[in-house]
C-alpha positions in Angstrom: -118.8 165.6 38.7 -116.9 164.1 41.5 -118.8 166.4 44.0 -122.0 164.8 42.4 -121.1 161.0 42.9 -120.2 161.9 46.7 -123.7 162.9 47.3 -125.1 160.3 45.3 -123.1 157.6 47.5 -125.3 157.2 50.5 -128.4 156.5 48.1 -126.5 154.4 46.0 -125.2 152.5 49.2 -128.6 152.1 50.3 -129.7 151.2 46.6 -127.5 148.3 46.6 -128.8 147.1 49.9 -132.7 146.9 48.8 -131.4 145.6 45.2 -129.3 142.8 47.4 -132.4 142.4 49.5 -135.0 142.2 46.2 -133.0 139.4 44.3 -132.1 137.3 47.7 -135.6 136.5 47.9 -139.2 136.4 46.5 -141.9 138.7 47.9 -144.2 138.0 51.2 -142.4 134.9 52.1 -145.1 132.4 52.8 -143.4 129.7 54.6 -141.4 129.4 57.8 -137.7 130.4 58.2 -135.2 127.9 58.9 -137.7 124.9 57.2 -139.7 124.8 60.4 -142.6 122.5 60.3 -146.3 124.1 59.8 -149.3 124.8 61.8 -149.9 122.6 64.7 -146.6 121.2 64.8 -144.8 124.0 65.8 -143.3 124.1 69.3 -143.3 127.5 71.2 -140.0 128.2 70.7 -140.5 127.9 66.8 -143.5 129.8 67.0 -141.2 133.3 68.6 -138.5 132.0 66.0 -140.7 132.3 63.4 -142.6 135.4 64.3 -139.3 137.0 64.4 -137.9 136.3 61.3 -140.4 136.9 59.2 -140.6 140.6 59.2 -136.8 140.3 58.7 -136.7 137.2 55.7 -139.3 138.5 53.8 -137.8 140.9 51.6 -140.9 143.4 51.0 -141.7 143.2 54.7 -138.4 144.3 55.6 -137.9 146.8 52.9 -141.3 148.7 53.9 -140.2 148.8 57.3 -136.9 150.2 56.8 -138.3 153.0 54.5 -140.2 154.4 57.5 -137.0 156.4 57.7 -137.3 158.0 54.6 -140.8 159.4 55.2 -141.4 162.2 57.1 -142.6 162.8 60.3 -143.4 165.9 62.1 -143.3 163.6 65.2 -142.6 160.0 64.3 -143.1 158.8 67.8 -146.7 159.3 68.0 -146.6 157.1 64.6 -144.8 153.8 66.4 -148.1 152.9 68.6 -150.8 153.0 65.4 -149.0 151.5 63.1 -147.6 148.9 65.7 -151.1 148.2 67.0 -152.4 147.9 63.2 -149.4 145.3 62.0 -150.8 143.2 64.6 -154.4 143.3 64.4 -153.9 142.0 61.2 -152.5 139.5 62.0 -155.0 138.6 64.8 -157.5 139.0 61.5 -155.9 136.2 59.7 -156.3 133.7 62.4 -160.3 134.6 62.4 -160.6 135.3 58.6 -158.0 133.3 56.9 -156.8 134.1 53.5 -158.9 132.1 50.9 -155.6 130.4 48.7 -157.0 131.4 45.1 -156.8 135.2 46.6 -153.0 134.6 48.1 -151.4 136.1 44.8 -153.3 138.8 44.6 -152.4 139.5 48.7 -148.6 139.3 48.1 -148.7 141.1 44.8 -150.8 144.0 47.2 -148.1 143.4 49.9 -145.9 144.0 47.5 -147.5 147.1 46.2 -147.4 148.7 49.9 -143.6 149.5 48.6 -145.4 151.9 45.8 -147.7 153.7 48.4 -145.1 154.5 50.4 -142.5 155.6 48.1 -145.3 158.2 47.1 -145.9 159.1 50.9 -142.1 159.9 51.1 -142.2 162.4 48.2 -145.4 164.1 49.3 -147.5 162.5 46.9 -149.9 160.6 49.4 -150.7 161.5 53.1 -148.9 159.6 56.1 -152.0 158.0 57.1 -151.7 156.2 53.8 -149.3 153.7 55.5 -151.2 152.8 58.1 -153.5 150.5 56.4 -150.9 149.7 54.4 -148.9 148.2 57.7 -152.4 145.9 58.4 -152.4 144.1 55.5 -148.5 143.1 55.8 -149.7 142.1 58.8 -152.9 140.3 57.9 -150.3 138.2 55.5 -147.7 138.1 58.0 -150.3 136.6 60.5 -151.5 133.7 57.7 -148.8 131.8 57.3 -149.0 129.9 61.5 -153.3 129.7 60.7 -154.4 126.4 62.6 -151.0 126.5 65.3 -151.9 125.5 68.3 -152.3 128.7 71.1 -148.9 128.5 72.8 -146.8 128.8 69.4 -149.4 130.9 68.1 -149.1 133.8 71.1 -145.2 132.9 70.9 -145.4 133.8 66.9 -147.3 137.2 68.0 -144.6 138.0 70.8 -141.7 137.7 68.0 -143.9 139.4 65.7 -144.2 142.4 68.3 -140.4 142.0 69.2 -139.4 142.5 65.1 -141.4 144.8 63.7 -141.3 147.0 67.4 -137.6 146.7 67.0 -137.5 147.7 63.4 -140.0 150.6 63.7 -138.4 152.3 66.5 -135.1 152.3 65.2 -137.1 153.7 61.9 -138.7 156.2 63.7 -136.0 157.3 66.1 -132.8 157.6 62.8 -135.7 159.1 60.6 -134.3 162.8 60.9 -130.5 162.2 60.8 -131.0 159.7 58.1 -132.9 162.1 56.4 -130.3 165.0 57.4 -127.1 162.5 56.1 -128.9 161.7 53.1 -130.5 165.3 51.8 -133.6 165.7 50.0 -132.3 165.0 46.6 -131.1 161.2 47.6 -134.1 160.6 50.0 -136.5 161.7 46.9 -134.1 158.9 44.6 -134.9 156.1 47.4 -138.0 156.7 47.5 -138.2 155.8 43.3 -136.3 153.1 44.0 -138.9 151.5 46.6 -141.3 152.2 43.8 -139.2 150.2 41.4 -138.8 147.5 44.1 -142.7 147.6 44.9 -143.5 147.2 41.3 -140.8 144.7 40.4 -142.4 141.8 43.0 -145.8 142.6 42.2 -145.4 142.3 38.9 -143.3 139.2 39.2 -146.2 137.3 41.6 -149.1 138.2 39.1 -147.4 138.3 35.5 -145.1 134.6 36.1 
């Protein structure tokens, strides 16, 4: 029994974490961090501000990010370019098709979703490529929320965008395997649950109030 728990503790630790995370927070934050002002009055050095911490504040951002660990890779490096590129383009596709507001819950609750699709990926149950759409539309609704900002904050919101999720994905990429090694199969196949909890949790909670 005690043998059990021990092995159970690094899921559970990271459990608590994305539990932590989920109820600090709602889904696919739509506003700035740190109550900065919208849109075209945003300086460039609120506009990097804000591209960084969004990735990090928004709870189902983050937590899709940081299960990029758990999925596996036969050689996760060739993976950080795409789905780097991808995140970004969508976001380039907000500022040229902009999210119509009566479709912005059904966005986060898909958003939100992206937890599901990739908690299947990890056990097996849907292909890697999978995620790679699934990293354009977080960015698509990453990239809607600085829509009418003038170009300097707006290529400064792009630069923390690429310095947050870059960050983020390379350290996901690079621990994947000794994550996956500390964890073991069992506890990685738990997490991946977990994230399909989490996924299902905020979408529900954006579309069913």
């Amino acid at each position: 029994m005690n043998s059990s728990i021990k092995q159970l503790r690094p899921a559970l630790s990271v459990l608590l974490g994305g539990l932590t995370l989920a109820m600090a927070g709602s889904p696919a934050l739509a506003h700035h961090p740190f109550a900065m002002p919208e849109g075209g009055q945003m300086t460039w050095l609120q506009g990097l501000l804000s591209g960084i911490g969004h990735p990090l504040l928004g709870p189902d951002h983050l937590l899709f990010l940081v299960a990029i660990a758990l999925v596996s890779w036969e050689r996760p490096r060739r993976w950080l370019l795409p789905m780097l590129a991808l995140g970004l383009i969508g976001s380039g596709v907000a500022q040229v098709v902009p999210l119509s507001e009566s479709l912005t819950p059904w966005a986060e609750a898909a958003v939100s979703l992206t937890l599901v699709l990739e908690g299947l990926v990890i056990l097996g149950r849907l292909p890697l490529i999978t995620l790679l759409p699934a990293i354009a539309l977080h960015g698509y609704l990453l990239g809607g929320t600085i829509v009418g900002a003038e170009p300097t904050p707006l290529l400064a919101y792009g630069l923390g965008l690429l310095v947050a999720q870059g960050a983020l994905l390379l350290a996901a990429t690079s621990l994947s395997r000794e994550l996956q090694g500390w964890l073991g199969e069992r506890n990685r196949q738990l997490l991946a649950a977990v994230w399909i909890g989490i996924g299902s949790a905020f979408a529900w909670s954006i579309l069913i109030p």
